[in-house]
SERO-4910 file (N, C-alpha, C, O; in steps of 0.05 Angstrom, whole numbers):
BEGIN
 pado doro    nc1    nc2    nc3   cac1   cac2   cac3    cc1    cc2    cc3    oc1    oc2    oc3
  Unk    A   -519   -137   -442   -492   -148   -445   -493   -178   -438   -503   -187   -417
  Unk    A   -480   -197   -460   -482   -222   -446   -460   -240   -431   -440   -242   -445
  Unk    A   -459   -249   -412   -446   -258   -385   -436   -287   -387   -447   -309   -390
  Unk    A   -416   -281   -384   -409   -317   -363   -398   -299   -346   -385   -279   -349
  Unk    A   -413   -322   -309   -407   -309   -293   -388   -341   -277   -392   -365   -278
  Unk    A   -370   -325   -266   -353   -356   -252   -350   -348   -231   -344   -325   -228
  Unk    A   -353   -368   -208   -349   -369   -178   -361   -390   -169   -378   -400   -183
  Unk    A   -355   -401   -145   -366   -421   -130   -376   -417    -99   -393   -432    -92
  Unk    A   -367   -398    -81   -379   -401    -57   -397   -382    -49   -400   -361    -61
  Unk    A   -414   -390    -22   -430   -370    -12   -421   -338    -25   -438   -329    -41
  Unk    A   -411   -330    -23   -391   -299    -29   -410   -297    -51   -430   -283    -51
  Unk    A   -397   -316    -76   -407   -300    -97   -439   -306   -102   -452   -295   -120
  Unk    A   -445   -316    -92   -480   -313    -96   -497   -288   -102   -511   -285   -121
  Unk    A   -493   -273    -87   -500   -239    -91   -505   -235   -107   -527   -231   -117
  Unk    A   -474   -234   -120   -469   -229   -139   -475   -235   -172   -474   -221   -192
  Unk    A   -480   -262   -164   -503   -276   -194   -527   -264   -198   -534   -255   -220
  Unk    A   -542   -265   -174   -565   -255   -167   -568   -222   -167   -590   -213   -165
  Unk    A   -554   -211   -169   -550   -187   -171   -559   -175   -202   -577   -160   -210
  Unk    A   -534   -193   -218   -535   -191   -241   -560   -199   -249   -575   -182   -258
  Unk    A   -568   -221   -249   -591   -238   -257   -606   -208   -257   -605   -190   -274
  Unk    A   -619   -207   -234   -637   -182   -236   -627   -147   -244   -641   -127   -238
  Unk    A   -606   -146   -256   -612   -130   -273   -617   -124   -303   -622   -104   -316
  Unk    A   -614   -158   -310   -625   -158   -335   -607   -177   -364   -615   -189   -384
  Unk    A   -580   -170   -350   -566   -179   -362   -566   -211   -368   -567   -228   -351
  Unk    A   -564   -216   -399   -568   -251   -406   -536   -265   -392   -513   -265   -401
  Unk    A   -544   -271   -376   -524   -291   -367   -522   -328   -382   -533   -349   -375
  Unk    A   -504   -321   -403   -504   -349   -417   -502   -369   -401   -519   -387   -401
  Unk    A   -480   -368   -385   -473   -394   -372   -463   -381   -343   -456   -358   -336
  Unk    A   -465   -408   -329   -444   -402   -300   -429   -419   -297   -437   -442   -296
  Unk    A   -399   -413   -297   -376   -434   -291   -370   -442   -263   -364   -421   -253
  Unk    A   -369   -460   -246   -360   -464   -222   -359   -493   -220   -368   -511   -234
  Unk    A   -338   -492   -190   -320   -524   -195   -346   -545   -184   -368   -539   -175
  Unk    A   -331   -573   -192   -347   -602   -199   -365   -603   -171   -354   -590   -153
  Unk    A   -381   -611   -165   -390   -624   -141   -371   -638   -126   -354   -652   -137
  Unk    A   -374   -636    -99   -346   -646    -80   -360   -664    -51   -379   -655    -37
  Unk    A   -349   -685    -46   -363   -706    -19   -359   -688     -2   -338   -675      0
  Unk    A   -378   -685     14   -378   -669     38   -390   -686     55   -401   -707     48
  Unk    A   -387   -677     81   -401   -687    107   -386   -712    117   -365   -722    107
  Unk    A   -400   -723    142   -393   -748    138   -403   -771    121   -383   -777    108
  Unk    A   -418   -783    116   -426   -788     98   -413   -792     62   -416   -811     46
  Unk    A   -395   -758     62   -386   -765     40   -401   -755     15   -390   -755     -7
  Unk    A   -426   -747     18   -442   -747     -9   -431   -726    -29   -419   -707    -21
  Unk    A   -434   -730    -49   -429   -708    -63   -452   -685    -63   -476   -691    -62
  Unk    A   -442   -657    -63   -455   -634    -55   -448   -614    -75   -425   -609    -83
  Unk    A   -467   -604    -80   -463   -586   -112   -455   -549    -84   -465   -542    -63
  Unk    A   -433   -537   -102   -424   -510   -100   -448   -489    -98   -467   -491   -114
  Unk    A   -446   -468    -78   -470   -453    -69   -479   -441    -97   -503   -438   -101
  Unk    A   -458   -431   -120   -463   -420   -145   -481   -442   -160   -503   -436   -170
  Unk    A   -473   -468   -161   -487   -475   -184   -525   -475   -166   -545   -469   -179
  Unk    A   -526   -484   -136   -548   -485   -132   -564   -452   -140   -586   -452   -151
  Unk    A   -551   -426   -133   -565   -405   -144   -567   -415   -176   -588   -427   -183
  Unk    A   -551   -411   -189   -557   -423   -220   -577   -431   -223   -595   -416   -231
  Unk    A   -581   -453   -219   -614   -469   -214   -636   -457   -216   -652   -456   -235
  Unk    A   -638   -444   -189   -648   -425   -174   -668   -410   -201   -692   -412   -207
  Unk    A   -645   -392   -215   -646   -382   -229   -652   -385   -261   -655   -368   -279
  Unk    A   -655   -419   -263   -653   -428   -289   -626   -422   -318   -625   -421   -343
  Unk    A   -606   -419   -295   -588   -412   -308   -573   -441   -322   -574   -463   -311
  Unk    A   -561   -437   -342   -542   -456   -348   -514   -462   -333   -497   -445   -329
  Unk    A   -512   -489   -324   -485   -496   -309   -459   -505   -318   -463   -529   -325
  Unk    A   -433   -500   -321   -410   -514   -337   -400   -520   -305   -407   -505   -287
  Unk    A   -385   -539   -301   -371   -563   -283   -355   -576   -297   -358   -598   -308
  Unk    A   -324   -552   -296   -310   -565   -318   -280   -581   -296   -276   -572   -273
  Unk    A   -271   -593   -300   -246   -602   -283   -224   -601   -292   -203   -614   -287
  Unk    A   -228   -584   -306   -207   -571   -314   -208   -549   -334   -223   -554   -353
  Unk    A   -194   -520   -335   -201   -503   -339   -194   -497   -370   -200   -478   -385
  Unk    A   -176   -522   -374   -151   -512   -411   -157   -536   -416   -141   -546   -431
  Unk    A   -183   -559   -407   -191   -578   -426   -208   -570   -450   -230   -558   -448
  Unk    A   -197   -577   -469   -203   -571   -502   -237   -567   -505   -248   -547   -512
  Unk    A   -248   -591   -498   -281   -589   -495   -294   -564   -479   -314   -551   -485
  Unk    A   -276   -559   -454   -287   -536   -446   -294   -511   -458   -313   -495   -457
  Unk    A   -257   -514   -475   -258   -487   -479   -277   -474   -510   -287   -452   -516
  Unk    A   -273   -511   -526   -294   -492   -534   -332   -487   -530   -349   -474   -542
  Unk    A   -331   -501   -511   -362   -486   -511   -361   -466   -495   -383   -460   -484
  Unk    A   -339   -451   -488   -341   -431   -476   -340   -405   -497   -347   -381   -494
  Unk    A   -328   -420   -519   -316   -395   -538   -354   -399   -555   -364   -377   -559
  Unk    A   -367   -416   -561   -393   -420   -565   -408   -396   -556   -423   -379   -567
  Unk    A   -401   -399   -531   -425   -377   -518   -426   -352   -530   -448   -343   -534
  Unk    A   -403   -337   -540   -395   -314   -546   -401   -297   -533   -414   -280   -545
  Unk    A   -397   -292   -504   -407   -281   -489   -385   -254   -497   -365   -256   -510
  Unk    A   -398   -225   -482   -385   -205   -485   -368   -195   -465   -350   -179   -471
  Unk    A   -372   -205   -440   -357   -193   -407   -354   -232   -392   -373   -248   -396
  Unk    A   -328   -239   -376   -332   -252   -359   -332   -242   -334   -314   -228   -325
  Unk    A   -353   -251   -319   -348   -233   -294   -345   -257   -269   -355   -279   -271
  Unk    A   -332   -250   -254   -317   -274   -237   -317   -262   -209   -315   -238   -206
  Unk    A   -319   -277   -190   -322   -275   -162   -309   -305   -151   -314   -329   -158
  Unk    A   -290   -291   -129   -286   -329   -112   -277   -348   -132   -279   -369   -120
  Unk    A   -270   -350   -150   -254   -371   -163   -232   -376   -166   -217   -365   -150
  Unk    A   -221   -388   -182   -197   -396   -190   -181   -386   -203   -193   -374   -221
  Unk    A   -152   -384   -204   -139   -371   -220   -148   -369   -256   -153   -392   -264
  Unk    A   -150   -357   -271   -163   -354   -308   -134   -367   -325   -121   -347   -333
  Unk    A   -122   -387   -331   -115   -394   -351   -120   -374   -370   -142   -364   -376
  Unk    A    -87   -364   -384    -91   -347   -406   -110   -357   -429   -124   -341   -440
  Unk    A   -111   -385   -437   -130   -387   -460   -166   -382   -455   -183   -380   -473
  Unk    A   -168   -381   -429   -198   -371   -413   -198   -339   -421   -215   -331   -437
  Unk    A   -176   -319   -409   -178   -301   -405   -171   -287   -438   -168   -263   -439
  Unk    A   -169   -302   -460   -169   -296   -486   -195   -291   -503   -200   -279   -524
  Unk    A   -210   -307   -485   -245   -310   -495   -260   -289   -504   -267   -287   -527
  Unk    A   -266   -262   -479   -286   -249   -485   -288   -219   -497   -277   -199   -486
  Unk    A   -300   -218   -512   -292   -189   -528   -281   -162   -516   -266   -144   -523
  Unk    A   -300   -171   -490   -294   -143   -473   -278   -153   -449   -276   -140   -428
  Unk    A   -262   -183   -455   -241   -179   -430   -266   -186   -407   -290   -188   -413
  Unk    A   -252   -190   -371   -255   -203   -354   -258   -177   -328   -244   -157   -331
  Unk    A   -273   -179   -309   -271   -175   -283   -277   -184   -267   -295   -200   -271
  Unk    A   -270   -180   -239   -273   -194   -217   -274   -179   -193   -260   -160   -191
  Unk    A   -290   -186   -172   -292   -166   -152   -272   -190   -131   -270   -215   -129
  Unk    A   -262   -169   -118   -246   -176    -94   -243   -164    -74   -232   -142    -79
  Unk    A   -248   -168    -48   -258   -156    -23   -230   -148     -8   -227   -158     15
  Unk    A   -212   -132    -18   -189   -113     -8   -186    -92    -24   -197    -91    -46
  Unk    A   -173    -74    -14   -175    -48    -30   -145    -52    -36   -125    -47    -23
  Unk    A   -150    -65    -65   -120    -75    -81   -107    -41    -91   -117    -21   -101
  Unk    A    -76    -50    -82    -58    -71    -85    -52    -80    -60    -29    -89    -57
  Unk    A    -70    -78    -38    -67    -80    -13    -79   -114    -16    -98   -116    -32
  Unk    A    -67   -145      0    -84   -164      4    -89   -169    -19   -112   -168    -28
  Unk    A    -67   -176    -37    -73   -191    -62    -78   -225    -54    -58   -238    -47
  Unk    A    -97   -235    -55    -94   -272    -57   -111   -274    -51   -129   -258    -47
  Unk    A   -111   -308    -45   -140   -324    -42   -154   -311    -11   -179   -311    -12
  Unk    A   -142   -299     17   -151   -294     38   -157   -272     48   -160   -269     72
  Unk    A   -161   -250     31   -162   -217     38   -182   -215     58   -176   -195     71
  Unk    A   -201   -226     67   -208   -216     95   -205   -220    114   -212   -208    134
  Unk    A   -186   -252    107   -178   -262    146   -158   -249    146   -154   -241    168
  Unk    A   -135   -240    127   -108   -227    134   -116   -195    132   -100   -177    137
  Unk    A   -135   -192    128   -140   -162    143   -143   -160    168   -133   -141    181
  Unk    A   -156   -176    180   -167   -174    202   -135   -182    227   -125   -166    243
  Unk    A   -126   -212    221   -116   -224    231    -82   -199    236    -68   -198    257
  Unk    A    -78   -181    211    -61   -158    219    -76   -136    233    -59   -119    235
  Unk    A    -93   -130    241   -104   -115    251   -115    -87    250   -120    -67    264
  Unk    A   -118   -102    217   -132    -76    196   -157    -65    210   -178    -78    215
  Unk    A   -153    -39    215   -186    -20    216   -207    -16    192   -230     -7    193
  Unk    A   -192    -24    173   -204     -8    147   -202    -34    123   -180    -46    121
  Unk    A   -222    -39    108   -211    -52     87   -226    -44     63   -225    -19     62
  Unk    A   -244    -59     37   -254    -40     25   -256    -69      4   -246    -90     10
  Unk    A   -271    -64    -19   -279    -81    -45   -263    -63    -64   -258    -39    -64
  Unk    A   -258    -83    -80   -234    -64   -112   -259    -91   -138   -266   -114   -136
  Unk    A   -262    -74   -152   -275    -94   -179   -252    -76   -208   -247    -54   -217
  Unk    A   -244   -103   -213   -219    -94   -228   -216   -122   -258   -222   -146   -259
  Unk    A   -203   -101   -281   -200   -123   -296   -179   -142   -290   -158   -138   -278
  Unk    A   -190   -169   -302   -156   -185   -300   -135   -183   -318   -134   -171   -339
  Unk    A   -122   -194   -308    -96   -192   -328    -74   -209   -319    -75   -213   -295
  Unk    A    -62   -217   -326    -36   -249   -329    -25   -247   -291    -23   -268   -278
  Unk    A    -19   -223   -279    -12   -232   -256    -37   -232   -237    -53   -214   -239
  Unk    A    -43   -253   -216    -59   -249   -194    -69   -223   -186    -52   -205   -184
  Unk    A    -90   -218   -182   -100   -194   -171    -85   -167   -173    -85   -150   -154
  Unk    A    -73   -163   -194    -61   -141   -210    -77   -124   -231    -73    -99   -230
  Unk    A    -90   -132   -245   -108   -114   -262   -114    -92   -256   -115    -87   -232
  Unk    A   -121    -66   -280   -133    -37   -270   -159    -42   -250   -175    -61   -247
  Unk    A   -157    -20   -241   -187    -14   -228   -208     -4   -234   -205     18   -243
  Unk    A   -230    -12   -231   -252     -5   -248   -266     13   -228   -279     33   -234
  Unk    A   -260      0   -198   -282      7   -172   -269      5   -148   -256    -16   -143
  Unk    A   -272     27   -127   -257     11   -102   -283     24    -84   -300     35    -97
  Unk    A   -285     23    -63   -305     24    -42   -291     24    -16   -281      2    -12
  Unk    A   -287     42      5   -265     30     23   -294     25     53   -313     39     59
  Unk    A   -287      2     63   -307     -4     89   -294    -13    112   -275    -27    107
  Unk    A   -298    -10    131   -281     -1    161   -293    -29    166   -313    -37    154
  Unk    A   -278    -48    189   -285    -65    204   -283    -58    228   -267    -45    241
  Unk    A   -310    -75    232   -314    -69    269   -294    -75    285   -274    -84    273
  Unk    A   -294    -74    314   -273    -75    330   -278   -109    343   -261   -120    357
  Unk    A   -300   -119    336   -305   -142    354   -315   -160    324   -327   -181    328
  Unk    A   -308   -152    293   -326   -165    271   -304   -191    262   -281   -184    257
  Unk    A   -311   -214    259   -293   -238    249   -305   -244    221   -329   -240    215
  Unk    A   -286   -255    206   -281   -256    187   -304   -265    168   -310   -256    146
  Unk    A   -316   -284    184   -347   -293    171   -367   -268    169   -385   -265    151
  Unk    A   -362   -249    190   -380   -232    193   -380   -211    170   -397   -205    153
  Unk    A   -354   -203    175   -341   -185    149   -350   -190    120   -362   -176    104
  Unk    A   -338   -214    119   -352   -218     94   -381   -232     80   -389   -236     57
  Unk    A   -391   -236    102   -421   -223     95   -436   -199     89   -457   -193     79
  Unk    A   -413   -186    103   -420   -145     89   -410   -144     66   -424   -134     48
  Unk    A   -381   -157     58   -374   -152     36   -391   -161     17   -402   -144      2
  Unk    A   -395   -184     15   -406   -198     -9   -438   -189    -19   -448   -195    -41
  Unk    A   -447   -174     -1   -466   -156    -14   -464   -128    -23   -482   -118    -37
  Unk    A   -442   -112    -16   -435    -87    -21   -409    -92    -35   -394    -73    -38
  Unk    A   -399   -122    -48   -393   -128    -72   -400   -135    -93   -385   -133   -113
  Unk    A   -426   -144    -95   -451   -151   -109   -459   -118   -121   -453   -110   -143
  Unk    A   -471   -106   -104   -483    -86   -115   -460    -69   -133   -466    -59   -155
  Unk    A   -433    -67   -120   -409    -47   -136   -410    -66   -165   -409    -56   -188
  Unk    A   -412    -90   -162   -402   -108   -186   -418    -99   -208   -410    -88   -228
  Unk    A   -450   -107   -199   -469    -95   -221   -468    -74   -231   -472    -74   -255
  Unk    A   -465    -53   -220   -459    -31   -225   -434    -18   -245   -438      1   -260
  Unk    A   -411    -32   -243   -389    -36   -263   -409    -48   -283   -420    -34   -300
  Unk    A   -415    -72   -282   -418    -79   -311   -439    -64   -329   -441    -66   -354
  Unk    A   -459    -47   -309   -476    -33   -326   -461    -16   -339   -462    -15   -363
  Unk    A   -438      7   -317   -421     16   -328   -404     14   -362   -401     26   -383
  Unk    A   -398    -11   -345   -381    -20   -384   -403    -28   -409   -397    -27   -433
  Unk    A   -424    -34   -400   -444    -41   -423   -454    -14   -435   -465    -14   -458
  Unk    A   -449     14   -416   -459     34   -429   -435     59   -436   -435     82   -444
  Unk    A   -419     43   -428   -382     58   -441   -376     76   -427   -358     91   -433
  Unk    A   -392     77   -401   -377    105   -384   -361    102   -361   -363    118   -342
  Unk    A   -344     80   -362   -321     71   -354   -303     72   -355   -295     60   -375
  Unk    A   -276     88   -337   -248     84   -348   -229     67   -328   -238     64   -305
  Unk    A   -209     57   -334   -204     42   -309   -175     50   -316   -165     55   -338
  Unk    A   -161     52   -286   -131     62   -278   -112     38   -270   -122     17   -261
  Unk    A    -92     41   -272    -60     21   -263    -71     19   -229    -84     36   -216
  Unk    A    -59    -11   -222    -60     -8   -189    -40     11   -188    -30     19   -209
  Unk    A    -30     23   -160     -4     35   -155     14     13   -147      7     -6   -134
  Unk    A     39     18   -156     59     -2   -154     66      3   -126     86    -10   -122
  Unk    A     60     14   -108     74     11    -72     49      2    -61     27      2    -72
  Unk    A     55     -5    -39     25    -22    -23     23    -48    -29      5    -58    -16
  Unk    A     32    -61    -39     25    -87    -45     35   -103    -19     57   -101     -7
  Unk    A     12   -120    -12      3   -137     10     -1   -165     -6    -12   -166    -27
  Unk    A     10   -187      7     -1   -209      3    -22   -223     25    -22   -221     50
  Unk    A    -43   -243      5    -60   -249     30    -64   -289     23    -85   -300     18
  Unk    A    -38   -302     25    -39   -325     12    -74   -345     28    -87   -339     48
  Unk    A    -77   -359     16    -96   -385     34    -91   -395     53    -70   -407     57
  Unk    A   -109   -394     68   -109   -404    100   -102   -431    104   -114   -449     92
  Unk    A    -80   -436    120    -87   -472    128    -87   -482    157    -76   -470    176
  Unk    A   -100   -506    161   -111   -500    193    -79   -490    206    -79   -475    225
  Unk    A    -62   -496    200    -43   -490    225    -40   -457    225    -35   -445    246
  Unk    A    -44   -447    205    -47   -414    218    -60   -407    237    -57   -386    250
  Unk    A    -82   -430    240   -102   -413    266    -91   -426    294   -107   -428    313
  Unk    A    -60   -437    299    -52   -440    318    -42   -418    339    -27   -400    332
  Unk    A    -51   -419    364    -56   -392    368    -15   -385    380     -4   -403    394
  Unk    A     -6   -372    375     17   -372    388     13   -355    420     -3   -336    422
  Unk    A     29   -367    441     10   -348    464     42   -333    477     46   -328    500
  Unk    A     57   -330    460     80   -306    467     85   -287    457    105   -273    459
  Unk    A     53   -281    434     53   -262    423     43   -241    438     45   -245    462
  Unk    A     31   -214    428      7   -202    443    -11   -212    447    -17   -232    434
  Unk    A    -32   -200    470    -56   -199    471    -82   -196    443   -100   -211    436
  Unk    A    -71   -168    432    -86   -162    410    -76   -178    397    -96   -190    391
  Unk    A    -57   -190    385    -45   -205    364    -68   -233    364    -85   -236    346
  Unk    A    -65   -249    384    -80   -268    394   -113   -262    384   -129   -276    370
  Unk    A   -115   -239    397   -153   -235    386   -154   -223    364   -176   -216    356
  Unk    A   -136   -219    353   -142   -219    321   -144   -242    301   -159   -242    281
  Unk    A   -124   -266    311   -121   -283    304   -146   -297    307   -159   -304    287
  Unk    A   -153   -299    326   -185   -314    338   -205   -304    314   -214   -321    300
  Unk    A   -213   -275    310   -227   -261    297   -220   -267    267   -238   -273    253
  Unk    A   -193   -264    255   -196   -272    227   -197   -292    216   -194   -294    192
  Unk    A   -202   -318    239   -194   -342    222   -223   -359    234   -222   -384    237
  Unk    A   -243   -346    239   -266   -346    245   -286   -341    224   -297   -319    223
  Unk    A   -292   -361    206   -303   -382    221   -283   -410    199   -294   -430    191
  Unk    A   -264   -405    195   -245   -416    180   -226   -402    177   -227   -378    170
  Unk    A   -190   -424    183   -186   -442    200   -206   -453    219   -219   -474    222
  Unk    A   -204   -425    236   -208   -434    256   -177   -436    279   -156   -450    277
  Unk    A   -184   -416    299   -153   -411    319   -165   -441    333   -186   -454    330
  Unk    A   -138   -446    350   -137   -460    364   -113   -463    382    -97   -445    377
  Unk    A   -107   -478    397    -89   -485    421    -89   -510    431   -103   -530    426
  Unk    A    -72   -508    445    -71   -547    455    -69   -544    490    -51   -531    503
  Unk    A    -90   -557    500    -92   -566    525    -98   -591    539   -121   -601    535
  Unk    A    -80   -604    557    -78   -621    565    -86   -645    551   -103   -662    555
  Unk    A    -62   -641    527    -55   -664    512    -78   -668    487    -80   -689    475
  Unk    A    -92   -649    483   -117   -638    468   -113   -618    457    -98   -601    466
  Unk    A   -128   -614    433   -145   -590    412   -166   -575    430   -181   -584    447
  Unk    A   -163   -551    421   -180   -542    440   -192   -516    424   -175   -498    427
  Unk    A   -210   -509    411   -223   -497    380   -226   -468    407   -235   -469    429
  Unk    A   -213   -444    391   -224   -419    404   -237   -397    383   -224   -383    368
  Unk    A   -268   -396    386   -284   -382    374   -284   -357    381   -290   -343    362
  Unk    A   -278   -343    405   -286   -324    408   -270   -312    437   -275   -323    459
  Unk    A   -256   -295    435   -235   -282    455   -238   -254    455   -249   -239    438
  Unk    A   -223   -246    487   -226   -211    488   -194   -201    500   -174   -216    499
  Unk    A   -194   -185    507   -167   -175    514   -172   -169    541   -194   -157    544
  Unk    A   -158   -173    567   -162   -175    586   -144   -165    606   -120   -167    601
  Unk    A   -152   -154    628   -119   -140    651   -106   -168    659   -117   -190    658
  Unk    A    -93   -165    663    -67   -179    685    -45   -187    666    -42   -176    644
  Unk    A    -32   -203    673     -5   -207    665      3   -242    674    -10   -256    689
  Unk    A     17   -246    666     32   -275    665     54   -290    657     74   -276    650
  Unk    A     57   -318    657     73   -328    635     55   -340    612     32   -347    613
  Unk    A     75   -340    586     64   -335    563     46   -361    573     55   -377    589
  Unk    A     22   -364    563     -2   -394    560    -15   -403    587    -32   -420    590
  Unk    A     -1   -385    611    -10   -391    638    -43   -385    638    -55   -369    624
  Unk    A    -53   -402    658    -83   -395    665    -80   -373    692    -72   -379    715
  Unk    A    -89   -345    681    -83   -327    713   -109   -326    725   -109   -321    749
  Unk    A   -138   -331    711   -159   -332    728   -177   -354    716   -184   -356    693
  Unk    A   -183   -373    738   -209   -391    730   -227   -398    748   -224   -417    762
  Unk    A   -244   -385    748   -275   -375    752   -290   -390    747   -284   -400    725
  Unk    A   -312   -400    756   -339   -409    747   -368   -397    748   -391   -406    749
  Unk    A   -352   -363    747   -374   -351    744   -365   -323    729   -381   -307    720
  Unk    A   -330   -322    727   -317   -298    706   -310   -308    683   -312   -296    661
  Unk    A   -296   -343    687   -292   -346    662   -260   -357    663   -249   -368    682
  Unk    A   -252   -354    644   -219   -360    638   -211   -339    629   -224   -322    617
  Unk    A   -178   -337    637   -161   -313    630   -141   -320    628   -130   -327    649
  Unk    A   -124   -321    598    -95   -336    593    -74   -309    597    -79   -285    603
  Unk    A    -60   -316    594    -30   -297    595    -16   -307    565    -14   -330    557
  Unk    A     -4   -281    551     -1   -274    540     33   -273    536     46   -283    554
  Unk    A     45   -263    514     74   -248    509     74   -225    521     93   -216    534
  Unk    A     50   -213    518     42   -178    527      5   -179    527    -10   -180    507
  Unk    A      0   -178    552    -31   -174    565    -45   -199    562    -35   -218    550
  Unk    A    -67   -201    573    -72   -236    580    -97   -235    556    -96   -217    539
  Unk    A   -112   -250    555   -137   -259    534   -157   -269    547   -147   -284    564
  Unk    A   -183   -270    548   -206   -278    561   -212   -300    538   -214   -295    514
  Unk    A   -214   -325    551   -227   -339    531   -263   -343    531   -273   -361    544
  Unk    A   -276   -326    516   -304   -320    513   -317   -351    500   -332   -365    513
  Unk    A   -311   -356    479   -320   -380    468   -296   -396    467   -272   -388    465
  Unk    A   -309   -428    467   -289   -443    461   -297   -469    449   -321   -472    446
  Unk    A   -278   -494    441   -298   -521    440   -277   -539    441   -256   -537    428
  Unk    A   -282   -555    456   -262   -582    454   -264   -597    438   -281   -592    421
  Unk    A   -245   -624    436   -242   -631    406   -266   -649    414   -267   -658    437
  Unk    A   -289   -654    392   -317   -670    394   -336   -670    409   -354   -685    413
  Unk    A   -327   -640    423   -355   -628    450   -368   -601    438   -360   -585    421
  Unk    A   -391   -602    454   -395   -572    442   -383   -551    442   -359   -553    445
  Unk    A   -394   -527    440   -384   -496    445   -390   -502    468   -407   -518    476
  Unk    A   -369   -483    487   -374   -470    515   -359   -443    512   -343   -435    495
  Unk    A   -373   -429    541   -368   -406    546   -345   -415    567   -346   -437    580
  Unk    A   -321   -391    569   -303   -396    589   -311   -405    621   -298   -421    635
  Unk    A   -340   -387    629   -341   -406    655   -352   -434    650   -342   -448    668
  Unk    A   -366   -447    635   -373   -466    623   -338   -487    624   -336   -510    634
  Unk    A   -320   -476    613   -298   -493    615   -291   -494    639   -285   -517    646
  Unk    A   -288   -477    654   -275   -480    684   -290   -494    692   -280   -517    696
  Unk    A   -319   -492    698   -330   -516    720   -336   -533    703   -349   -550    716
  Unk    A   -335   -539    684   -334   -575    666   -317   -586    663   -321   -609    656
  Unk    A   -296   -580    666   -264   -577    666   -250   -587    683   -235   -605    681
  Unk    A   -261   -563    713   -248   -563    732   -215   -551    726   -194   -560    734
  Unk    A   -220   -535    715   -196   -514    698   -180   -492    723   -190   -472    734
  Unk    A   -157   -503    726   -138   -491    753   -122   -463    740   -114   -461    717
  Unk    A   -119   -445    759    -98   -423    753    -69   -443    749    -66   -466    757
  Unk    A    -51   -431    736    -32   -445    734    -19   -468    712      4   -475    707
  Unk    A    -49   -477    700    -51   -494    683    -38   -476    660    -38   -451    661
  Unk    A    -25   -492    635     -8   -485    621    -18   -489    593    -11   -511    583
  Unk    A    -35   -473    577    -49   -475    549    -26   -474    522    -12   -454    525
  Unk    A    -19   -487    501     -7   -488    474     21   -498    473     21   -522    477
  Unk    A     38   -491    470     73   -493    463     88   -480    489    113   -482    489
  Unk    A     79   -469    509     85   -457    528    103   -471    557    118   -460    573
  Unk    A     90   -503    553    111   -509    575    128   -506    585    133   -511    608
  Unk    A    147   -496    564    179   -497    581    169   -469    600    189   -465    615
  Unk    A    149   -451    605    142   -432    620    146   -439    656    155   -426    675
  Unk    A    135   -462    653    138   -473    678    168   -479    696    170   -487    720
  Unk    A    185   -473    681    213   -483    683    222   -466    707    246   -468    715
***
């Protein structure tokens, strides 16, 4: 069967590579322009086009998806399936292209966590369970039949980076597998169900602000799904203060209070409901530290008052 495959980040790599080795002629790979990264600034080619390479695959770097030149060397290829991972919304004149129509794998078990963030807002609600769906497209966002679903439990301590490093290979393998599927016609694919629908919009740093009058679990979920982007955080003493890694902890407080600081237990915030251990942490332009690490570099007092919480003190 022949392929254009579209995606751009770590995620969908697998998944190229997947395909690649089962055989299938992959005409082209679509993924966005090279972008300045670092300090520095340089321009840095997308983890897809470097597999591409890799692979001796052909690269399109289009900047736009309904520019005329694109489209038609896309309609050139005459490819038979587009298969898509991690990209961008398909412009109906894209998704008009290929004989056999479009799919895409997406790491929620749709219609649950439709959007660009399905594994930090699984986590960050405090999903036990989530799962991969490989489904066709069709004109609304992550609505298409299903071709495949897979359901996979998340750990109790797994963040979001973690997660989807399981996914994206036990999305890879389901993907290939569909498309062998449809290349040999023993495929049928069903309607999502119209109840369940979850949205999972794109992250922006201020989501990973941690609110500290929520729960305990609320808090270490937040920490965990927005790990390792956003990225939670909090404000102390007039500072950013990056929190990588939190636990749920006894005692009680006012909401953002420090109830234990240790230089050999650590830190322990207070909560809306149950306090939080701060396990990892990083100040703004310092390294990682561990909570006892902050108390004695710190010099971090009980009492001290972490995020939006001041009026606590009142």
């Amino acid at each position: 069967m022949k392929l254009v495959f579209m995606g751009t980040p770590d995620f969908a790599v697998p998944s190229l590579e997947r395909l690649a080795a089962c055989g299938h002629e992959i005409a082209a790979v679509v993924t966005r322009p090279d972008r300045p990264q670092g300090r520095g600034r340089k321009l840095a080619p997308p983890p897809v086009k470097t597999a591409a390479h890799r692979l001796g695959l052909p690269v399109m770097q289009p900047c736009s998806l309904e520019a005329t030149d694109f489209l038609d060397r896309l309609r050139r290829v005459n490819a038979d399936l587009f298969v898509v991972v991690a990209f961008v919304i398909l412009p109906r004149a894209v998704l008009k292209i290929p004989a056999f129509g479009s799919v895409n794998l997406h790491p929620s078990l749709l219609p649950k966590y439709r959007g660009a963030a399905p594994i930090n807002w699984a986590i960050i609600r405090g999903e036990t369970e989530t799962g991969i769906s490989v489904f066709r497209l069709a004109k609304r966002v992550d609505a298409g039949d299903l071709l495949f679903q897979q359901p996979v439990g998340i750990g109790p301590d797994e963040t979001a980076g973690e997660l989807s490093d399981r996914l994206r290979i036990l999305g890879a393998n389901a993907l290939a597998a569909v498309v062998n599927g449809l290349e040999r016609d023993e495929l049928t694919s069903e309607p999502q169900p119209n109840a369940g629908v979850t949205r999972a919009p794109r992250l922006a740093k201020e989501d990973g602000r941690i609110d500290w009058t929520g729960s305990a679990a609320s808090i270490r979920n937040l920490v965990r799904g927005t790990n390792p982007f956003p990225g939670a955080f909090t404000t102390w003493r007039g500072e950013y203060l990056k929190v990588h890694r939190a636990a749920i902890a006894r005692g009680g407080g006012l909401p953002g209070e420090v109830v234990v600081a240790d230089g050999r237990k650590g830190c322990v915030i207070a909560a809306g409901d149950g306090t939080v251990a701060l396990e990892e942490v990083q100040p703004a332009g310092k390294r990682r530290l561990s909570g006892a690490e902050l108390v004695r570099g710190y010099r971090l007092e009980t009492g001290e008052i972490f995020g939006d919480a001041a009026w606590n003190r009142e």
